[in-house]
N, C-alpha and C positions, 0 to 999 in steps of 0.2 A: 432617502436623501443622505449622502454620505458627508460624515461630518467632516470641516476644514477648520481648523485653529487659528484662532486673531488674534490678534494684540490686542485691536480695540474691543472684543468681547468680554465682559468682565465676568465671567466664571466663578462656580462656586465656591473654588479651589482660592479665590481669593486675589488673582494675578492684575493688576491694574493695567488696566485698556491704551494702552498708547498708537497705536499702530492702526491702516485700514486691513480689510478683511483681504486674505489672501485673493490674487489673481483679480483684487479690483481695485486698481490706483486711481488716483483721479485723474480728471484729464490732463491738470495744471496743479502748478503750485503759484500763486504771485510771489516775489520778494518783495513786496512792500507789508509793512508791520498790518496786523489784523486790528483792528476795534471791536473789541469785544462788547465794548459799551456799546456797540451801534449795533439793533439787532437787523435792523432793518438791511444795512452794508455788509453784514454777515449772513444773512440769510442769500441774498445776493452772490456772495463768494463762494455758498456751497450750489447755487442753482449753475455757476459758472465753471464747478467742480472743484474747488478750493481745496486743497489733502485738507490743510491746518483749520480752516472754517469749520469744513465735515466732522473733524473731531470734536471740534471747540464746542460744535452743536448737538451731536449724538450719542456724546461720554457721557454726558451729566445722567441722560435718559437712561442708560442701560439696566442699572440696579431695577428699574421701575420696571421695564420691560420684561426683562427676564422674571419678574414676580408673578407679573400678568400672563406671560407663559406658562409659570408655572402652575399655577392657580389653573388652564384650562386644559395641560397635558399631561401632569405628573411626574411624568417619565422623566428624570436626569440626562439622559441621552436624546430625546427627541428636543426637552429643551431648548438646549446646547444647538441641535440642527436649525430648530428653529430660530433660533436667537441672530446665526448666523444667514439664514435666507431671509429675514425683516432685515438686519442692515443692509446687505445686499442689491434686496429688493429697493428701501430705503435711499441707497446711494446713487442707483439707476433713474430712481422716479423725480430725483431735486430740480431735474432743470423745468419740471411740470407744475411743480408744488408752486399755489398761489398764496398761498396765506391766507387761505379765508378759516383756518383754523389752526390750531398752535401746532407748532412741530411735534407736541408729544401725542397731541390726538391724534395726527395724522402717520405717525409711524405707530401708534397702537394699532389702528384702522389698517394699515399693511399687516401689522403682524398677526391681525383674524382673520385677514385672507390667507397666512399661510398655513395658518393651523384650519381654517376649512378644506385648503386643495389640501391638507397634511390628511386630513379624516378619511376625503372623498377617495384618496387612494387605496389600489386595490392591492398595491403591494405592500402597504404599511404592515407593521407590528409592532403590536400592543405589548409593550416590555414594560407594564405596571411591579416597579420594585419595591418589596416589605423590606424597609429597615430595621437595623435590630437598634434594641434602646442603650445607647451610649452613651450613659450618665449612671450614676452609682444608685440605685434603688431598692429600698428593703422590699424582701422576697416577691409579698403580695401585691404592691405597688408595679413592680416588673412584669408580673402575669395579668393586672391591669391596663399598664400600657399595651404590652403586645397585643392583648384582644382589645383596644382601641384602633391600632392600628392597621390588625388583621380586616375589622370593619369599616375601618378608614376604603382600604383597598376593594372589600366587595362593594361597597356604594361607588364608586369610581370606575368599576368593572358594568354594574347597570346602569351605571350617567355615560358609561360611554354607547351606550345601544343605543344610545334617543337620539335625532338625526342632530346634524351639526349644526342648524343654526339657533333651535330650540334651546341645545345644549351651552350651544357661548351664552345667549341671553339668561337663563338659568342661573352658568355658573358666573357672572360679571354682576348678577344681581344679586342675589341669594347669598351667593356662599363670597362671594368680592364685596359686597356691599355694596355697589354703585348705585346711585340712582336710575331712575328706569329713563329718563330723557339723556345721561349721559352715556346710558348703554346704546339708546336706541343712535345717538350719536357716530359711536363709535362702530357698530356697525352698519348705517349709512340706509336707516328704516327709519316710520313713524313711530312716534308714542305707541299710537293704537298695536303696530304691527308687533313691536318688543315686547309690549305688555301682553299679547297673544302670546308668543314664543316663550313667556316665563311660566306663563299660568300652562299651557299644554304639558310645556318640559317638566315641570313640578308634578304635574296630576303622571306624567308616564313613568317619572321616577317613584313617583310613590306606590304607582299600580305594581310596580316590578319587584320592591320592595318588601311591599305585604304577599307578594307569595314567596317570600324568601324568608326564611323560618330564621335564618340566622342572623336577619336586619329589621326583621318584621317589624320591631319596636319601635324602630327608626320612622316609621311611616307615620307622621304627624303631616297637618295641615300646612297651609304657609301662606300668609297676606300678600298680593301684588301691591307695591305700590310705591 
């Protein structure tokens, strides 16, 4: 997925999101003032294709999205692509969107589709990056962090073997802290079905784990629930 730079993407870099994503303007713009106070007549303006609604509704989300990204690819650079194929995707699907669930659920729920067809590809690559520790740290502290983070990476390296849908429920539960009915939510399954895909994903990552001499400690138990 080759990355395009937005405006309205707010990057790690810091850049405030004003703008839609390149090469996808909306249909219209209205000249009449927006109400912001009205979500219902704003939600309407972006299902009409609104530029000024679309942002007004999509800014706020971003910080949040791009966490939840991150949380399930790691990678700085897929991020980023990602981030950019959920609004996207996102600005395409509004004249659909019925509201039977809130705008951030429902561009979360886009944005695990992207990262599922993102896994399912065969052309992907995995550019898992170790950062160095850039903050002032005495000696031992510093050789503490790095092998946190070296470990950080190999558990990330065998969470990504485990199939993707195992893997989102996993990490949205486990390591995101969501609740198991706002996971099963968000990806668009039962209770039962999510609470299966935690408990499998946990037991394959931890199988993978304990034969991995370098993590092995790391392989403790973990409650569904």
């Amino acid at each position: 997925m080759k990355s395009r730079r937005s405006k309205i993407v707010s990057s790690s870099a810091g850049r405030p999101p004003t703008d839609l994503p390149v090469g996808m303007a909306a249909r219209r713009t209205d000249p009449s003032p927006i109400d912001a106070a009205d979500p219902a007549a704003l939600i309407e303006a972006c299902r009409g294709g609104d530029r000024r609604a679309i942002e007004a509704v999509l800014r706020p989300l971003l910080p949040a999205l791009e966490q939840l990204l991150f949380r399930l690819v790691r990678d700085p650079a897929d991020v980023e692509d990602l981030l950019q194929g959920s609004i996207v995707a996102a600005i395409a699907a509004f004249p659909r969107f019925r509201g039977d669930a809130s705008v951030k659920s429902w561009l979360f729920r886009i944005a695990i589709c992207q990262v599922q067809d993102h896994w399912r590809s065969p052309a992907r690559r995995r550019r898992i990056a170790l950062e160095l520790v850039d903050e002032p740290a005495a000696p031992g502290r510093i050789d503490a962090q790095a092998d946190a983070r070296r470990r950080l990476v190999i558990v990330y390296d065998h969470l990504a073997a485990i199939a993707p849908k195992k893997r989102i429920a996993f990490v949205l539960h486990v390591i995101d802290g969501r609740p198991i009915d706002e996971v099963a939510s968000l990806m668009g399954a039962t209770v039962f079905a999510t609470r299966s895909r935690v408990l499998w994903g946990r037991r394959a990552l931890m199988d993978r784990l304990r034969r991995d001499p370098r993590v092995a400690d790391l392989a403790v138990g973990e409650e569904v629930g």
